[in-house]
N, C-alpha and C positions, 0 to 999 in steps of 0.2 A: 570466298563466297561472292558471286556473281551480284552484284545490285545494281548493275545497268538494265535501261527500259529498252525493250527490243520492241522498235514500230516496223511497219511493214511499209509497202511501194507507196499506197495511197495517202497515206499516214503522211510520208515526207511530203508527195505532191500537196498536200493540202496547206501542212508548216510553212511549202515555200508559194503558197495562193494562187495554185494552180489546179487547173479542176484535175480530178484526182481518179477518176474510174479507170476501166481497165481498157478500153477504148482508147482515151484522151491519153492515157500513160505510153500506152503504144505508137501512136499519132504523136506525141511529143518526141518522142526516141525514135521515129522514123523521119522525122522531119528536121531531125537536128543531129543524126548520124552522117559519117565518123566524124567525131572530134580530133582536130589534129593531135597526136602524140606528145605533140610539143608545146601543147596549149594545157594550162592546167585547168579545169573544171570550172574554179569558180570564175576564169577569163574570159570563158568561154560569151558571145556577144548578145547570146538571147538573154541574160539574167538582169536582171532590175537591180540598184546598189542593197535595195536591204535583203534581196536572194543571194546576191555576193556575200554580203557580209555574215550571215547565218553560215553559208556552206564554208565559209572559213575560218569561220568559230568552231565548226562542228569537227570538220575535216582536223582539224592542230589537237583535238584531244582524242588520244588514243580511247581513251573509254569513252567518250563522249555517246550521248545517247541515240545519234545520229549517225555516228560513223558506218556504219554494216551497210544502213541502206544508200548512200551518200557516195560510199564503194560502188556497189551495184551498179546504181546510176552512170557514174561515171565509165565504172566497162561497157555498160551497154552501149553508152553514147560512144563510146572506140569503136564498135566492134562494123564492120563492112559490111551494107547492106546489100541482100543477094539479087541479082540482078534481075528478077521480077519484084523485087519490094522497091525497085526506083520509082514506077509510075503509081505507087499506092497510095495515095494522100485522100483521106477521108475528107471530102469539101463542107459537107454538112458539119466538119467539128472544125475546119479551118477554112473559111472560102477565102479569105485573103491573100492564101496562099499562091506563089506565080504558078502551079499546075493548074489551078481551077478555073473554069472560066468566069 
């Protein structure tokens, strides 16, 4: 019998205090794609020590309640951004970014 909680994308965004809508989720993962291969998730330079520490709590228990989305996350953050999604950066969700002016 299955008695893990299955949260969803925004779910985790929010666990890891990050705003969490479907915008910001995407603008997150555009702006922080590809992760190198060789880097593992929770290494990765954007995260804060207690987002470290969560995603690696999560990520070590097979059942854990986080793991499905945590997955996810992390293949999107592999995956190669097509070569019209380079200059996409939403400035209104991130102006500090160096594409914005």
């Amino acid at each position: 019998m299955d008695t893990t909680t299955h949260h969803d994308m925004p779910a985790l965004f929010a666990q890891l205090g990050l705003p969490n809508s479907t915008a910001e989720i995407k603008q997150f993962i555009r702006l922080h794609r590809p992760l190198p291969q060789t880097l593992n998730l929770s290494e990765a330079p954007f995260w804060n020590a207690s987002q470290v520490a969560f995603i690696r709590e999560q990520w070590h228990q097979d059942d854990g309640d986080w793991c499905v989305q945590i997955d996810q996350l992390n293949a999107a953050l592999r995956e190669h951004p097509e070569p019209g999604e380079l200059a996409q950066v939403d400035c209104s969700l991130t102006p500090d970014h160096p594409a914005c002016p």
